[in-house]
C-alpha positions in Angstrom: 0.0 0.0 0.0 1.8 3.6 -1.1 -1.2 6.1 0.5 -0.6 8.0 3.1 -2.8 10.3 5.1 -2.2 13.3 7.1 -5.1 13.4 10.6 -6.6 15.6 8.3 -6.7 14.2 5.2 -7.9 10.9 6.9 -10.7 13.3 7.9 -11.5 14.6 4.1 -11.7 11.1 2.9 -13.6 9.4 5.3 -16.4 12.1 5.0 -16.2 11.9 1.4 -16.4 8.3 1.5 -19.3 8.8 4.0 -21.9 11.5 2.6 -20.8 9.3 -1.0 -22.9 6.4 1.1 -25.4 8.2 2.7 -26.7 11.0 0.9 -25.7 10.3 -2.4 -28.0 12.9 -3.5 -26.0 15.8 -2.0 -22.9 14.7 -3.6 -20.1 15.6 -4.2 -19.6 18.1 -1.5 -19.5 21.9 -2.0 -16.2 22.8 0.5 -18.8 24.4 2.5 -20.6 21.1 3.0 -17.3 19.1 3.4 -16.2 21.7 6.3 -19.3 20.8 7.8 -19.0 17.3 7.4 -15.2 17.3 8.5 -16.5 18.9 12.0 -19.5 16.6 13.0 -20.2 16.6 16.7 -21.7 13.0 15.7 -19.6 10.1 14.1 -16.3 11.8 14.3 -13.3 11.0 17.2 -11.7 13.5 17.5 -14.2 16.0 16.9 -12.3 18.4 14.6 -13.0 22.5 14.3 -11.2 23.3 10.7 -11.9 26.3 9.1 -12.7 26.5 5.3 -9.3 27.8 4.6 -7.8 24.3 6.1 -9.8 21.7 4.4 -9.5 23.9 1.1 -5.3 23.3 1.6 -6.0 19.8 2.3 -8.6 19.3 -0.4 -5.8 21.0 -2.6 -2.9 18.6 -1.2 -5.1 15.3 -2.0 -6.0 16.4 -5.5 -2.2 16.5 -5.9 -1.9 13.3 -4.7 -5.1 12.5 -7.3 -7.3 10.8 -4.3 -9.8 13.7 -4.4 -11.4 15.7 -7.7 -13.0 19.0 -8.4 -16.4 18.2 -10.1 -18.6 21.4 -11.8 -22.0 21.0 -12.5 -23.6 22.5 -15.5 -24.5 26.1 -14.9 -22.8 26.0 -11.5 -20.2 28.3 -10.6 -19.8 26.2 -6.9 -17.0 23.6 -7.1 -17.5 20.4 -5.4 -15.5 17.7 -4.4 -15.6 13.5 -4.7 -12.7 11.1 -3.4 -10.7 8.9 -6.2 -9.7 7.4 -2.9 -10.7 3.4 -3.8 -13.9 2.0 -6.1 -13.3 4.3 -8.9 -12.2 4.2 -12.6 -9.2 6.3 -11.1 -7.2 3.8 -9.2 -6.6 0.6 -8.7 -7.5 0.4 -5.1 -11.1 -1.8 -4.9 -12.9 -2.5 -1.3 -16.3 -4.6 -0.8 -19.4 -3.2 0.6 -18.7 -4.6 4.2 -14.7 -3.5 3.5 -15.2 0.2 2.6 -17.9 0.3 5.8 -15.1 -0.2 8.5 -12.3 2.0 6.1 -14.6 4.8 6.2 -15.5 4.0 10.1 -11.9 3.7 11.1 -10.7 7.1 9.1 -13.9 9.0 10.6 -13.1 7.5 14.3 -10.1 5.8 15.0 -9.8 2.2 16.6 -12.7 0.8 17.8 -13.6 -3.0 18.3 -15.3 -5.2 16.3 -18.8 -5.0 18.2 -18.3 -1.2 17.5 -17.6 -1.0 14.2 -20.3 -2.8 13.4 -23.1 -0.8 14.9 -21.2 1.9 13.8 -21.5 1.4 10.3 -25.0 -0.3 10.0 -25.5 2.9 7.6 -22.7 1.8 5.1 -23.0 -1.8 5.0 -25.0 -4.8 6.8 -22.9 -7.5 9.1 -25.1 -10.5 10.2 -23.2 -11.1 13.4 -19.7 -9.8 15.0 -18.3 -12.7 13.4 -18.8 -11.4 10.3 -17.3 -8.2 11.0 -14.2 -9.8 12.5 -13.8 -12.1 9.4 -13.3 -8.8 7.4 -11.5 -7.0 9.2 -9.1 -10.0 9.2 -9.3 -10.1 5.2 -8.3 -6.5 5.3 -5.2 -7.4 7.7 -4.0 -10.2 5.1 -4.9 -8.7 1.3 -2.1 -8.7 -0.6 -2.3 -5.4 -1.7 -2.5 -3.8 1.9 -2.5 -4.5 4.7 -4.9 -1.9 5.5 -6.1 -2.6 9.1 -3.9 -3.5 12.0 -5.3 -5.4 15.1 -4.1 -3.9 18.7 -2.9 -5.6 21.9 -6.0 -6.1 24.1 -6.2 -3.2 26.6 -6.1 -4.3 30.5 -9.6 -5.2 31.8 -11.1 -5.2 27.7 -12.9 -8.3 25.8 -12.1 -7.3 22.9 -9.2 -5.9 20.6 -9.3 -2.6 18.8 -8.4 -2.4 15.3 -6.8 0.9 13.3 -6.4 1.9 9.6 -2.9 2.1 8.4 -3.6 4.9 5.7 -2.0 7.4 8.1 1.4 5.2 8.5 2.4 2.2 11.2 0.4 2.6 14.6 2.2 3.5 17.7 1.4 0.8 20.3 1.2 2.5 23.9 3.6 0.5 25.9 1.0 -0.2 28.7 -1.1 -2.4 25.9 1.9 -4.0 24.8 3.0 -5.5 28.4 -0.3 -6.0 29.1 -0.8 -7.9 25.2 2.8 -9.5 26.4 2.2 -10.8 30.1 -0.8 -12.7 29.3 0.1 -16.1 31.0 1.8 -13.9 33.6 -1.8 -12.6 34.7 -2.9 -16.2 34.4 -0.4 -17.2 37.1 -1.2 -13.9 39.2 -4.6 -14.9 39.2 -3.4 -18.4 40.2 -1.8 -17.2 43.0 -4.4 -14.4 44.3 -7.1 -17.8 44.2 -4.2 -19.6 46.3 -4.0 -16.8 48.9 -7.1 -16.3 49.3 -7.8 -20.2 50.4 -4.7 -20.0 52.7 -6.7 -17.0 54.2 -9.8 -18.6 54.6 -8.2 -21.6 56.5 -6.9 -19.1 58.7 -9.9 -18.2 60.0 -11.2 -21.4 60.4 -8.4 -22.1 62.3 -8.9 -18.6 64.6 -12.4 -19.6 64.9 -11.4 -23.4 66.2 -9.1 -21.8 68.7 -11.6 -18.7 70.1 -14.2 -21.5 70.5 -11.3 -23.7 72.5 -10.9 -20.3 74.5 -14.7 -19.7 75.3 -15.0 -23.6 76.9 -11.4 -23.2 78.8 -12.3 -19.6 80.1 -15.4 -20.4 83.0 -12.5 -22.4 84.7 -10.7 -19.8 85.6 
């Protein structure tokens, strides 16, 4: 894979990709709309506050890069914008339904799990079951022209992994999530231990209990 995306870009694309899937009939986007779309409260992590003059400079930087168009309709002096980004005559890059449905998820809102990104993008693409979505996201891990997804260590105290797009370069694992992804069996044993403890404890106060009752009988002699 030979894209890479800046925060922002990641931003441009996956809105594109999004208001593509949604409301077709409202695109392409003017850059008024795309500013708009870049900066939803909803569906976005971060949330993002860019001004027209910064997703005009990134608009301008991706049609450089040939990912993103200008399009002019007839009688229209507005120009409006559509991705070259994948599933076009432009490039060679194709995704499935269910694929371009966690891409566009991912750019819009970082890692998330599978459970997430399947609610999440119930408006791009249907998943029967988290299986299903898990089976994806693994194709998109393994396709020889990518990969395009990475899965990450398990966070302390999670059931499930997060998974990330790689459009925006190799993910920086937090070192916390890699011990934790690391000392796996190591937590098995601790919890090993903590169960053994906690029965030496309890026959400890069985055996207080023995000796205060041993105590109560001996004490009327005295």
């Amino acid at each position: 894979m030979n894209i890479e995306l800046s925060a922002y870009e990641a931003r441009v694309i996956g809105s594109l990709i999004e208001k593509e899937q949604t409301t077709p009939e409202q695109y392409p986007l003017s850059l008024n709309a795309l500013t708009n779309a870049c900066n939803q409260k909803s569906s976005r992590e971060p949330v993002m506050s860019l001004d027209e003059g910064i997703v005009q400079e990134t608009v301008d930087g991706l049609i450089k890069k040939r990912l993103v168009s200008e399009k002019t309709g007839f009688g229209s002096r507005v120009v409006k914008y559509q991705h070259r980004f994948c599933n076009t005559d432009f490039g060679d890059l194709i995704f499935s339904a269910q694929e371009l449905g966690i891409v566009c998820v991912l750019l819009l809102r970082g890692a998330q799990t599978p459970g997430e990104l399947r609610i999440r993008s119930e408006r791009l693409c249907k998943f029967n079951d988290v299986h299903e979505t898990e089976a994806v996201l693994e194709r998109l891990m393994q396709r020889e022209d990518g990969p395009f997804v990475v899965r990450l260590p398990r966070e302390p105290g999670k059931r499930e992994s997060r998974y990330a797009h790689l459009f925006c370069g190799d993910v920086e694992l937090p070192l916390a999530a890699e011990e934790a992804d690391v000392s796996g069996p190591a937590s098995d044993s601790g919890r090993d231990r903590l169960e053994h403890m906690e029965k030496e404890l309890q026959a400890l106060r069985e055996e207080v209990e023995i000796i205060k009752r041993r105590l109560d009988l001996i004490a009327p002699e005295h």
